[in-house]
N, C-alpha and C positions, 0 to 999 in steps of 0.2 A: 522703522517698519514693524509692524505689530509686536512692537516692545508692551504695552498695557495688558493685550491678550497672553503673550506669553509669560506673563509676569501673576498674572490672574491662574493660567492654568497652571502652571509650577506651584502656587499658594495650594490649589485643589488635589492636586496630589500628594503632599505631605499629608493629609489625612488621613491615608493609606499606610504612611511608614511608621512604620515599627507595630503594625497589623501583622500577625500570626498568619493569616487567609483570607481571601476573597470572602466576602457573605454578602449577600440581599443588604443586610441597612448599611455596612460604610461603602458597599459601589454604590449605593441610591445617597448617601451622601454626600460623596466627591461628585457625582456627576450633578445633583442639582447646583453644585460649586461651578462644574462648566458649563451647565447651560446658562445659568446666569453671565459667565466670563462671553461668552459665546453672543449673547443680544447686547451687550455691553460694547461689544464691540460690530455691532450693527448688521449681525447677524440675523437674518428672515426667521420668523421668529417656528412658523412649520421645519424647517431646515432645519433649525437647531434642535427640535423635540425630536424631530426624528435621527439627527445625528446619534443623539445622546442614550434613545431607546436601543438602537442597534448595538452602540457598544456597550448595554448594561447586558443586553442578551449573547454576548460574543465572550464577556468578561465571566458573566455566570455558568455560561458552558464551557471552561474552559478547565482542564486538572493540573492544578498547579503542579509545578516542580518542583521542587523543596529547594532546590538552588538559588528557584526565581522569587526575588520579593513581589508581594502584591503590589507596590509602588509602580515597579519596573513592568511586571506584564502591564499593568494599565496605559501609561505611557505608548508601550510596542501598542496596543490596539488603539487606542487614539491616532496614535502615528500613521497606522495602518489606513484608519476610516477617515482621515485627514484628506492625504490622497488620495481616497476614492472619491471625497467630497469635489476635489478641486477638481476632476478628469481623472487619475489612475495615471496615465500611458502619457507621454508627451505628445503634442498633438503638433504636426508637421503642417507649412502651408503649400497650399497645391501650385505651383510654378512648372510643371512638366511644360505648358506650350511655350510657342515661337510665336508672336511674343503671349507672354502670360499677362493677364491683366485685372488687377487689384483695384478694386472699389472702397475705398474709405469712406467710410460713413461714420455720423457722430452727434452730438450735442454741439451749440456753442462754448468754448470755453475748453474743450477737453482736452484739449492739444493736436487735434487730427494733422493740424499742418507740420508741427516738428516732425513729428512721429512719421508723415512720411517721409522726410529728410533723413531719419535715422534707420529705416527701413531702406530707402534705396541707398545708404551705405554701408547695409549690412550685407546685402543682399552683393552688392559692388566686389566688398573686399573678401566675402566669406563664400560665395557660390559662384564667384567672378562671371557677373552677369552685366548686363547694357544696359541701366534703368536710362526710361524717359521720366520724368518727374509733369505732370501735366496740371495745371489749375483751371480750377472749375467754379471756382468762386467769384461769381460774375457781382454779387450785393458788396463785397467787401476786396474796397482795390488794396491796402493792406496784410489781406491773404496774399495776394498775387508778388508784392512786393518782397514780403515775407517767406513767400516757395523760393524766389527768384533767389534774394540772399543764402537760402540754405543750398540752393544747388550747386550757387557757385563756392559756398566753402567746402561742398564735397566732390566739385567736379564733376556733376551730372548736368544734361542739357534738360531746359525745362523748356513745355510747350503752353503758348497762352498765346489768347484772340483779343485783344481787347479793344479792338470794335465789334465785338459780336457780346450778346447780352444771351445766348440760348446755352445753358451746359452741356445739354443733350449733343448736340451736334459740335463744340468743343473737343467734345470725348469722342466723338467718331474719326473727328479729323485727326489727332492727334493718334488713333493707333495709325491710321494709315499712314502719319510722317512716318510712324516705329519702324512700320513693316518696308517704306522704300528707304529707310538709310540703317535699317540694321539694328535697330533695338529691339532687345530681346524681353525686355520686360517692362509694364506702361504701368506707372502707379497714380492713380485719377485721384484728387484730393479735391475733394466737393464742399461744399458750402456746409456749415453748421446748421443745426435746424432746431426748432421744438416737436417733441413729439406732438403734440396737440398741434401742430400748425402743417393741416390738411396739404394748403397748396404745394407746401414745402417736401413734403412727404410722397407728394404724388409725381413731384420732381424728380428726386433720386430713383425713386421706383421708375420712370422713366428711360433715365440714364442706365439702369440695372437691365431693361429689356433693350435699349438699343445696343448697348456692347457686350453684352452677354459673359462678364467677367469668369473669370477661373478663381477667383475667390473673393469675398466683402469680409472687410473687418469692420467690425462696431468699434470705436473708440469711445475708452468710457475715463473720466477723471476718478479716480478709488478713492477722492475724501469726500466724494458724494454720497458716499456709502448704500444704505437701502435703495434710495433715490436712483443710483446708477441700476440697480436690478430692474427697478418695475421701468426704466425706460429702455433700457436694452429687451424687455419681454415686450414693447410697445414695436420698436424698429424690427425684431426678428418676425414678427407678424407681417411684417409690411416689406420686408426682404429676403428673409430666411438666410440671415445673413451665416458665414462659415466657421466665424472664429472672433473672440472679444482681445481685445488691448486694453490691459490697466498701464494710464500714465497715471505719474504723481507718487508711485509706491516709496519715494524715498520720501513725502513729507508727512505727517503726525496723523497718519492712516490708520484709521481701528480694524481693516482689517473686514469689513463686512461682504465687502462686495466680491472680491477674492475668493470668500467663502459660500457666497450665496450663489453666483452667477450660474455655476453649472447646473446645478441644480435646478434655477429657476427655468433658463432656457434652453438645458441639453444642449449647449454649444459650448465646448471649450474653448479656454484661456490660451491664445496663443503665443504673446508679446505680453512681455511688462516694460515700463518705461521706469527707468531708478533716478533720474536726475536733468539736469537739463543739457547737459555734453550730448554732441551728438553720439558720441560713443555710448552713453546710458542708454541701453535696448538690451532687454536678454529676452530670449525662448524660454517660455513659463515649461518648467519644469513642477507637476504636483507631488515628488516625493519629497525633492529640493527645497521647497516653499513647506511643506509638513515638517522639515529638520528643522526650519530657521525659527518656526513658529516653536516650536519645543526645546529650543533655546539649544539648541546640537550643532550648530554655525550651519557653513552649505563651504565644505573644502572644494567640490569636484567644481562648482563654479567660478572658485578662487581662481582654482588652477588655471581652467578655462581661460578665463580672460588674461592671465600672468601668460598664459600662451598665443594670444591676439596678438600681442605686444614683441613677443621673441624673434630675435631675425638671427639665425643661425650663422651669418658670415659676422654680425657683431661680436657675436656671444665668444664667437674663436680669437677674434681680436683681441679683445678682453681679459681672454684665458692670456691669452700669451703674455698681455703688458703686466699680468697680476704678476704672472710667474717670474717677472722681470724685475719685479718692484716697480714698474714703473707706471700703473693707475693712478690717476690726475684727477684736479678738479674738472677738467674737460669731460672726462668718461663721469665722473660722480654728477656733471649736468644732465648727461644723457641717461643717467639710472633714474633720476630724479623725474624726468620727461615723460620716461615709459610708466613709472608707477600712478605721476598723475592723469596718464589716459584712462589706465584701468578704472579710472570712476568715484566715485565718493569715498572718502578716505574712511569713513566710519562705518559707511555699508561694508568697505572691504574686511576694517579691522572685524566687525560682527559675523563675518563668513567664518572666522576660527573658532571654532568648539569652548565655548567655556567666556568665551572674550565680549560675546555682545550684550550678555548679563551684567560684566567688570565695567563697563564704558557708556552703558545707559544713562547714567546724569553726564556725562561727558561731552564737552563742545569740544569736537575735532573740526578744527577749520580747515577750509579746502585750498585755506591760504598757510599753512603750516610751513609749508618750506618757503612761502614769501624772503625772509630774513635770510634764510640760508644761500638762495638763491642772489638778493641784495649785495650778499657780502662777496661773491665768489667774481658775480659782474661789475666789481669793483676792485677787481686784480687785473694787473694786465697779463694777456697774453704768456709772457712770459714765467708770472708768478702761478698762471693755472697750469704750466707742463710743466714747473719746477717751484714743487711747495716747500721746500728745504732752504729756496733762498729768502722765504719770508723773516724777515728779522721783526725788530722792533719799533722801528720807524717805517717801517712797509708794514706793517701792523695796523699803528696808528693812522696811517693815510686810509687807511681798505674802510678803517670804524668811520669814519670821518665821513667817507664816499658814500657810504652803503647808510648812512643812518643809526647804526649800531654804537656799542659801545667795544671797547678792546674785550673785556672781560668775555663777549659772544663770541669776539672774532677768535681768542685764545679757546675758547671754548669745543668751537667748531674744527681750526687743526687738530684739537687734542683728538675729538671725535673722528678725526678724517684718518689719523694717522694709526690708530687703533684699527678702523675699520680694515686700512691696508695691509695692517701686519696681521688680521685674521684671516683677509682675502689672501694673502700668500702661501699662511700656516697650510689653509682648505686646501691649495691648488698643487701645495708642494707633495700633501699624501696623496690626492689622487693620481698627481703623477708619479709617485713612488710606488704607489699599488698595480698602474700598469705595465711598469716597465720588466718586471719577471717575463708578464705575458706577454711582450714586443718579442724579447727575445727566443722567446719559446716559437 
């Protein structure tokens, strides 16, 4: 995700370093560096000149500190007008009613229908709410088959007519099941459309005045780039819709639309979609997305999601079998579990400061613990709560089972059994730094 831009602007600020002070010709240098890096990566090309005028007049007014390299303030104010480009403020979705109800709207092809799968289990596990999931796509039985599949891998009831051919009154009936068995939130997933295709258009708008939502997301696909702006400026005309979703941010996106949208239609980015798990959804944060773009990682979202994942009665278990020596390949399956919900293995590694620059030609596959995994569910039972009685001929069987060779499978205890002797080293100071204050 905007590895090319950020790679472009890191180039245009080395122009800067080992500059004495800001002057008129090297910021009018670095910055026609970014404006160029900036429509490169499909950036509206009004948006970009006026990006780049503002921070030459922010950069020129500013009295340097002799501490600060001119490198480093430039940076800080890019960073700064970054943010502002994308929204400033994190933009929250309106859900206050009983039931609340969400209008998705979109392009064919954008992803509208995962996305509300990913939404009404965000919304499920994180605001513990009652999504009804409802389809509206009366032209494509395929949508409907497709809501149906995602509801039931997330446990939410979906509503669909399908002897009825009208959206409009789909989308009526369906709050009314809401509101007599208790859901609290209706998320309408409507049919795809072309902006140019009137009839289509004058549908949704329809469906927008018979249930009169509490909020429309535009879904837009981000490798559409420009394209996705002038047709989100086409739908907000025709909706005035409340808030944009970029899916697709985790594939070889330059990065434009991200940067153009708010600007073009004063509606913020509310939702991005980073992969195809249902768990890939985050709340567009624009300081967050200004870090990642300037090559800074994004730790606080790391964290975020390493906190989705935490369940507090395991975590104590855990502590205890460490302290015990007795961590297995059982609990190293279940570490393994959690890390791969958090999401794309490469998106997460680029969240660290410093790391997503080091791994940019790098193929992390999402299949990485594949083999590790292979090997362990080729132990029985017994060999995963007691690794010590792996010998050398229960070596050889595990390679054999799992596809591997011995040299991995030696590999992998060596790795396991280091890991345990550091999980104990960790567990034994912390409990040794508490126990002054037990007894106290």
């Amino acid at each position: 995700m905007f590895d090319n831009l950020s790679e472009r602007l890191e180039r245009s600020f080395k122009i800067l370093k080992g500059e004495g002070k800001i002057t008129e010709i090297n910021v009018a240098e670095t910055l026609k560096d970014v404006r160029k890096a900036l429509l490169d990566a499909d950036v509206n090309y009004k948006v970009a000149k006026n990006f780049t005028d503002t921070v030459k007049e922010k950069a020129l007014g500013q009295n340097v500190l002799t501490a600060v390299k001119p490198s480093q303030l430039m940076v800080k104010i890019v960073h700064d007008e970054l943010t502002q480009l994308m929204g400033g403020e994190t933009a929250e979705i309106n859900i206050d009613a009983r039931p609340a109800v969400i209008l998705m709207s979109g392009l064919q092809g954008s992803g509208k229908t995962t996305f509300s799968g990913k939404l009404a289990r965000m919304l499920k596990t994180k605001k513990n709410r009652k999504p009804l999931l409802v389809a509206c796509d009366v032209y494509r039985p395929a949508a409907i088959e497709q809501l149906r599949v995602l509801a039931e891998q997330i446990e939410v009831p979906m509503y669909c007519e399908l002897d009825s051919k009208d959206p409009v009154e789909i989308a009526q009936h369906a709050i009314q099941e809401a509101k007599a068995k208790g859901y609290d939130l209706v998320i309408v997933d409507t049919a795809g459309r072309l902006a140019v295709d009137e009839q289509m258009m004058n549908e949704i708008a329809a469906i927008k005045k018979a249930i009169n939502p509490d909020e429309i997301l535009f879904v837009v696909d981000s490798m559409t780039g420009q394209d996705a702006v002038n047709t989100a400026k086409e739908f907000n005309e025709r909706l005035d819709f409340n808030g944009v979703v970029l899916t697709k941010l985790d594939g070889d996106t330059r990065g434009g639309a991200a940067l153009s949208i708010r600007s073009v239609v004063n509606k913020p980015i509310k939702f991005v979609g980073t992969g195809e798990k249902l768990e890939a959804i985050d709340q567009f944060h624009p300081a967050r997305m200004a870090d990642r773009i300037l090559g800074m990682g994004d730790i606080v979202s790391l964290v975020e999601r390493a906190q989705e994942q935490y369940d507090e009665e395991e975590a104590k278990r855990l502590q205890k079998k460490i302290a015990k020596n007795q961590f297995d390949f059982n609990d190293f399956l279940s570490q393994i579990a959690q890390i791969k919900k958090m999401g794309n293995l490469k998106d997460l590694a680029s969240m660290i400061p410093g790391v997503g620059k080091a791994i940019k030609d790098i193929d992390i596959d999402d299949n990485a613990f594949k083999s590790i995994e292979a090997i362990i569910y080729s132990m029985t039972p017994a060999e995963r709560s007691n690794p010590e009685i792996l010998n050398g001929s229960r070596r050889t069987r595990i390679a054999k089972g799992s596809g591997t060779t011995i040299q991995e499978v030696n590999r992998l205890l060596k790795q396991f059994d280091q890991t345990r002797k550091m999980m104990k080293m960790v567990t034994s100071s912390k409990m040794g730094k508490m126990m002054p204050k037990m007894k106290k």
